[in-house]
C-alpha positions as CSV (number, residue, x, y, z in Angstrom):
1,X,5.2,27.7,-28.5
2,X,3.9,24.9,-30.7
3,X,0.6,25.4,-32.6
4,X,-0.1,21.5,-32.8
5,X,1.5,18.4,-31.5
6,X,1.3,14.9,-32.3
7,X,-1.0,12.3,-29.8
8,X,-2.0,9.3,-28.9
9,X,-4.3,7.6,-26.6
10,X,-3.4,4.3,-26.0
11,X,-4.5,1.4,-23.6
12,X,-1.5,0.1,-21.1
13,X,-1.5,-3.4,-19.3
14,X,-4.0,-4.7,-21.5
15,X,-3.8,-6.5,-25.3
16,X,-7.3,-5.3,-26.0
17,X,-9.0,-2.2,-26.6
18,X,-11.1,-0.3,-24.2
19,X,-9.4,-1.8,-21.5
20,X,-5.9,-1.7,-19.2
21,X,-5.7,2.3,-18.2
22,X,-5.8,4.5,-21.5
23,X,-3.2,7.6,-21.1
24,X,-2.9,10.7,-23.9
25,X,0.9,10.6,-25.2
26,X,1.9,14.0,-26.7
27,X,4.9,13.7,-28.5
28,X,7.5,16.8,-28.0
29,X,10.5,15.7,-29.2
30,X,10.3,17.9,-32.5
31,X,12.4,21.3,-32.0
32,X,9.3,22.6,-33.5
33,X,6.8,21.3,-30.6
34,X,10.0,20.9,-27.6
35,X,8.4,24.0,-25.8
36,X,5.7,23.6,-24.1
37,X,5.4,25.1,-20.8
38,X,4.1,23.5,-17.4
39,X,1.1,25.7,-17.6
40,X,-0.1,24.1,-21.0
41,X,0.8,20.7,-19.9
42,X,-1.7,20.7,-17.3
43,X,-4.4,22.0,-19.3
44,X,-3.8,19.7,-21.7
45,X,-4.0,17.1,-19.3
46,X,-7.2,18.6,-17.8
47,X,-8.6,18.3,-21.0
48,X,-7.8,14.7,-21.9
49,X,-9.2,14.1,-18.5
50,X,-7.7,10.9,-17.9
51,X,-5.8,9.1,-15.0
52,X,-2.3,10.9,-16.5
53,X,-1.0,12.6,-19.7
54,X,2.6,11.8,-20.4
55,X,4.3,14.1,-22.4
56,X,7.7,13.2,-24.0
57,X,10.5,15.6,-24.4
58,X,13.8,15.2,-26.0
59,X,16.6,14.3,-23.7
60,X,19.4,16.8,-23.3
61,X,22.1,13.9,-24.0
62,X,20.8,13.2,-27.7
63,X,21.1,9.6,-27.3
64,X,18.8,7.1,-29.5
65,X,16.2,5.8,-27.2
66,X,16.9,7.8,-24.6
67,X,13.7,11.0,-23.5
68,X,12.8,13.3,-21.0
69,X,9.4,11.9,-19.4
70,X,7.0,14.0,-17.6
71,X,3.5,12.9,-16.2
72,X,-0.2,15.0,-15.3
73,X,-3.3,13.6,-14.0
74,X,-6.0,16.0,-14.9
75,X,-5.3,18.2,-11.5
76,X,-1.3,17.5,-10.3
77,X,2.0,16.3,-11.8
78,X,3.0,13.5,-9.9
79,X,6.4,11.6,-9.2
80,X,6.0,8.1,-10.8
81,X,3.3,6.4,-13.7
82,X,3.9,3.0,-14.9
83,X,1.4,2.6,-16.9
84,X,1.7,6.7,-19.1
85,X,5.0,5.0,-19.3
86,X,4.7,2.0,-20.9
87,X,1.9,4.1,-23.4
88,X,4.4,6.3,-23.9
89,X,7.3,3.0,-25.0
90,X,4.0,2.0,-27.2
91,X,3.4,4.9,-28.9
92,X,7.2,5.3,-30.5
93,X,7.4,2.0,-31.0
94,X,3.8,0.7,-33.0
95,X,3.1,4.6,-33.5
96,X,6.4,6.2,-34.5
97,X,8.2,3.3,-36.2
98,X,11.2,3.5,-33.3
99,X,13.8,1.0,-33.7
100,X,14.8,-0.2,-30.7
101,X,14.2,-2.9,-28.0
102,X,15.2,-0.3,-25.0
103,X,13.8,2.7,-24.2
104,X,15.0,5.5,-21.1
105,X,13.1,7.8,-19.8
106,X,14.3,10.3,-17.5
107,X,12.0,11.3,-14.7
108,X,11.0,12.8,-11.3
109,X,11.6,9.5,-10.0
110,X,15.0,8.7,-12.2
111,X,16.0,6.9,-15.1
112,X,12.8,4.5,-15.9
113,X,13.9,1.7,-18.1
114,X,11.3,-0.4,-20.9
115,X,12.0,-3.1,-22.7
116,X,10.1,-4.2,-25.4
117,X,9.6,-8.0,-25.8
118,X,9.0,-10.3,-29.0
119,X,6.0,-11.2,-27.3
120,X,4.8,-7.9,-27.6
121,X,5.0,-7.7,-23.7
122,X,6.4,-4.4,-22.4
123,X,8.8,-4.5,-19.3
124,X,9.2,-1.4,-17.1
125,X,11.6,-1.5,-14.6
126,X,10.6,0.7,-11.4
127,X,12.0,1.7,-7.9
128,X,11.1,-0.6,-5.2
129,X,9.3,1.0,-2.5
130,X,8.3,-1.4,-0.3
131,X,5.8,-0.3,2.5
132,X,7.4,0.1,5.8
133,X,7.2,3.3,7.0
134,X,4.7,4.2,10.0
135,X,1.4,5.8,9.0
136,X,1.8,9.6,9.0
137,X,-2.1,10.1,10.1
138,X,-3.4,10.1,13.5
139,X,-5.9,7.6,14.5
140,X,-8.7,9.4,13.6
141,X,-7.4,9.4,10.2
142,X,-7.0,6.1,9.9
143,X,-10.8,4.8,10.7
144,X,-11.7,7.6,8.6
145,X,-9.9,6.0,5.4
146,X,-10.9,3.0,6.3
147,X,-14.7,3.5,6.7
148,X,-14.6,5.9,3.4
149,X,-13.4,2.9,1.5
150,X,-15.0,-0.2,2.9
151,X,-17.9,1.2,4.7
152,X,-18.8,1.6,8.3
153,X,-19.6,-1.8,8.4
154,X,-17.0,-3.4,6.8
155,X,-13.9,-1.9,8.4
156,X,-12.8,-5.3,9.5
157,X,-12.1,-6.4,5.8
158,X,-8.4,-4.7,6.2
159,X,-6.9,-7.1,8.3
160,X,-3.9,-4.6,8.1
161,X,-2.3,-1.4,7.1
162,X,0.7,-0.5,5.5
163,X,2.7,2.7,4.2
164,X,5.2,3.9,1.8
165,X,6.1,7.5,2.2
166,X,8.7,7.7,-1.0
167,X,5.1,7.5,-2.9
168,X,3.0,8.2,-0.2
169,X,0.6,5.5,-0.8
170,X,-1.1,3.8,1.7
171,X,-2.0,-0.5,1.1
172,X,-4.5,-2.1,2.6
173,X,-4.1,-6.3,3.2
174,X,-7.5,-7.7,2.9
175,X,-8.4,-10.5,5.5
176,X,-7.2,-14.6,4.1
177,X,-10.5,-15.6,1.8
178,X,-11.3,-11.9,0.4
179,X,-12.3,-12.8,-3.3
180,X,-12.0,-11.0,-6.1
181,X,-16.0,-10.6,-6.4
182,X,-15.6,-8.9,-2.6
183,X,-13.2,-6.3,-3.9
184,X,-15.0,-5.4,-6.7
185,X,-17.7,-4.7,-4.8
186,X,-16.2,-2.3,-2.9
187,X,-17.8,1.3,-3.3
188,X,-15.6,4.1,-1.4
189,X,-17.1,7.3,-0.8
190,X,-14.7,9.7,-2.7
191,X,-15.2,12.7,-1.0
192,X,-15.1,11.3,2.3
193,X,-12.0,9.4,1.5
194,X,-10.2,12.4,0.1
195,X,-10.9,14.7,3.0
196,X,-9.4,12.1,5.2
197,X,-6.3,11.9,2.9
198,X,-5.6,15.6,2.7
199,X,-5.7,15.3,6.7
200,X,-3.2,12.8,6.9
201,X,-0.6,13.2,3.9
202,X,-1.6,10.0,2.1
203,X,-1.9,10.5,-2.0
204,X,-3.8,7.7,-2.7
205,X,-4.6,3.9,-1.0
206,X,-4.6,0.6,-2.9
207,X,-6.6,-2.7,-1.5
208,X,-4.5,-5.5,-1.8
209,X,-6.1,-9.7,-1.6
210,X,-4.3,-12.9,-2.4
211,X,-6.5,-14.5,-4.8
212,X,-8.4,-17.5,-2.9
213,X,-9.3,-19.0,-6.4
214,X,-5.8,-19.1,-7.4
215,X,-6.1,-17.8,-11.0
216,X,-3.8,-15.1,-9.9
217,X,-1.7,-14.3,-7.2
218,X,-2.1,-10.9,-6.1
219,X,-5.9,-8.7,-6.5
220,X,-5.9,-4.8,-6.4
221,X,-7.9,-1.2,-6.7
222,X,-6.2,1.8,-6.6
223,X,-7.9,5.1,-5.3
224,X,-6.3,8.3,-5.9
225,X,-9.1,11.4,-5.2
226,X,-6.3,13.5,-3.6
227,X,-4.8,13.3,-8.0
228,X,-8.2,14.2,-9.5
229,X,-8.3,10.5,-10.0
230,X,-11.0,8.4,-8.3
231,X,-10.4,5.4,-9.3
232,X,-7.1,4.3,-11.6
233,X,-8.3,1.5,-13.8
234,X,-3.9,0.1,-13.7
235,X,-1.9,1.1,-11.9
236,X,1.9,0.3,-12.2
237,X,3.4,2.7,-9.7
238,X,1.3,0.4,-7.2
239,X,3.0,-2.6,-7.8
240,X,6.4,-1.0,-6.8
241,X,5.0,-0.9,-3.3
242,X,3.1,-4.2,-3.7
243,X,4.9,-6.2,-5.4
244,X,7.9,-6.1,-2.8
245,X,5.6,-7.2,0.1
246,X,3.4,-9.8,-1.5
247,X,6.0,-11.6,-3.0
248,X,7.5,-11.8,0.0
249,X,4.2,-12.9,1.7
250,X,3.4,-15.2,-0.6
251,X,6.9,-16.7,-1.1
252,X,7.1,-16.3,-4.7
253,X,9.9,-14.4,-7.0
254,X,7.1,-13.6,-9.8
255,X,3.7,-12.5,-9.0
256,X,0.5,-13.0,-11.9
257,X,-1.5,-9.4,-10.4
258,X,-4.8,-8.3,-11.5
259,X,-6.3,-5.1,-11.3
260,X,-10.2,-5.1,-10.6
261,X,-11.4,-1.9,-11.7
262,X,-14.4,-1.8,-14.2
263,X,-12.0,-1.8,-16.8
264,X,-9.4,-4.4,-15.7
265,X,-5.9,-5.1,-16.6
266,X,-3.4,-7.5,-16.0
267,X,0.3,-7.2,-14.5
268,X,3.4,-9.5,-14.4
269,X,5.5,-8.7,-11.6
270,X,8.5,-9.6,-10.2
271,X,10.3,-7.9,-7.5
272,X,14.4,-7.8,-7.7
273,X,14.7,-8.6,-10.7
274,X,17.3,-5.9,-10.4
275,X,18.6,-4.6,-7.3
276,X,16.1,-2.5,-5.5
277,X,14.2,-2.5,-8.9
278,X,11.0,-4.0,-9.7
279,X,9.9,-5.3,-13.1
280,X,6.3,-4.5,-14.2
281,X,5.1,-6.1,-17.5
282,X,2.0,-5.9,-19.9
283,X,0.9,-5.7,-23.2
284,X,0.0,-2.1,-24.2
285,X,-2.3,-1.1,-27.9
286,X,-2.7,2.2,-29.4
287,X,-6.4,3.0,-29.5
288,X,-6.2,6.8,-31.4
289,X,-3.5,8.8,-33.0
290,X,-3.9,12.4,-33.7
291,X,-3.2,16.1,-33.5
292,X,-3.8,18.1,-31.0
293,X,-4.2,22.3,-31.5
294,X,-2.9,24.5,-29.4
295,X,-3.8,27.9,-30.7
């Protein structure tokens, strides 16, 4: 096994710093570094201690562009991370000095395409999971998600619920008027809320507004406890599920999304823009590059 590998941390969905949702990048594709085994992955990823750790393996068809992609939050590997992804497209291309406008990255959930834009933007195309599947809780689960993330008080912000099990996230639709002020208020209780997941198979549950003000279209959070990962700051596997059924809501082909976590981070959207595909774009800056010792 490799002694050291090469890293980066870098900021996705955001052009500045110390914002968007930072991932750790470890760069595998050296024969040298190429073998490191599940069990090192995640305790590297534990010890990042961010929302994932994307670690980059060379594909077995040698093609230019073309990688293995694997994802950890600091607790599980999971299926499908938009925004380790477009980190990962970031680091080779402003880190490594990779030539090339396309990158493919095979994953858990497929072939995961990124195109990198003259306008620095970074375009990840993703599955579309829209959310129509019935809840798989039982009642009982349901009030209890609801009350560990709006309160016990406040249960009637969700005007409705809806689930995609491919993912198995659940989204909440806030009531017409919710503003982005009222969602960022929002304080879940984290242990309460992952107790009730675990009881009712759902990973994680995103909050979903239309934006009254009309600055954007589409306001989210993203709570993932049953990961490790209370709250992620950006989230672009959400918008696979969302972006479907809000732009279908809101009649429009292209969707201007903010995420209002602490940190922030804004998303370009736009369902079909392939067949059963949905585009998720953002800028994306390297914030550290490094080594990282393994021995």
């Amino acid at each position: 096994m490799a002694s050291s590998i090469p890293l980066y941390q870098v900021d996705a969905f955001s052009q500045d710093r110390f914002h968007g949702n930072s991932a750790a990048v470890c760069i595998l594709t050296d024969p040298s570094n190429a073998f490191v085994d599940d069990a090192t992955m995640a305790k590297i990823a534990n010890e990042m201690n961010l929302s994932e750790t994307a670690f980059l393996e060379p594909s077995v068809s040698g093609e230019k562009g073309r990688f293995k992609l694997r994802w950890f939050t600091p607790s599980v590997e999971v299926d499908l991370c938009g925004h380790a992804t477009v980190a990962t497209a970031a680091a080779l291309i402003q880190g490594e000095g990779l030539q090339a406008d396309v990158l493919q990255f095979e994953t858990r959930s497929g072939t995961l395409t990124v195109r990198h834009r003259e306008d620095g933007q970074y375009h990840l195309s993703v599955p579309s999971y829209p959310p129509a599947d019935d809840f798989p809780g039982s009642p009982e689960h349901r009030i209890a998600i609801l009350q560990a993330v709006f309160g016990a008080g406040n249960v009637d912000m969700a005007a409705s619920l809806h689930y995609s099990s491919k993912l198995r996230y659940l989204m909440a639709v806030c009531r017409d008027g919710t503003t982005r002020e009222q969602l960022q208020s929002l304080a879940p209780d984290f242990r309460s809320l992952k107790e009730a997941c675990q009881g009712s198979g759902v990973f994680a549950i995103m909050v979903t507004a239309a934006d009254p003000s009309g600055e954007h279209d589409l306001l989210l959070r993203f709570f993932a406890p049953m990961a490790g990962i209370d709250e992620d700051p950006v989230t672009g596997s959400a918008y696979a599920v969302a972006g479907p059924f809000w732009a279908q809501r809101l009649n429009r082909r292209r969707l201007c999304a903010r995420q209002c976590s602490p940190r922030g981070g804004d998303i370009t959207v736009t369902p079909e823009a392939e067949p059963g595909r949905v585009d998720v774009a953002g800028a994306a800056v390297i914030v550290s590059k490094g080594v990282l010792y393994l021995d």
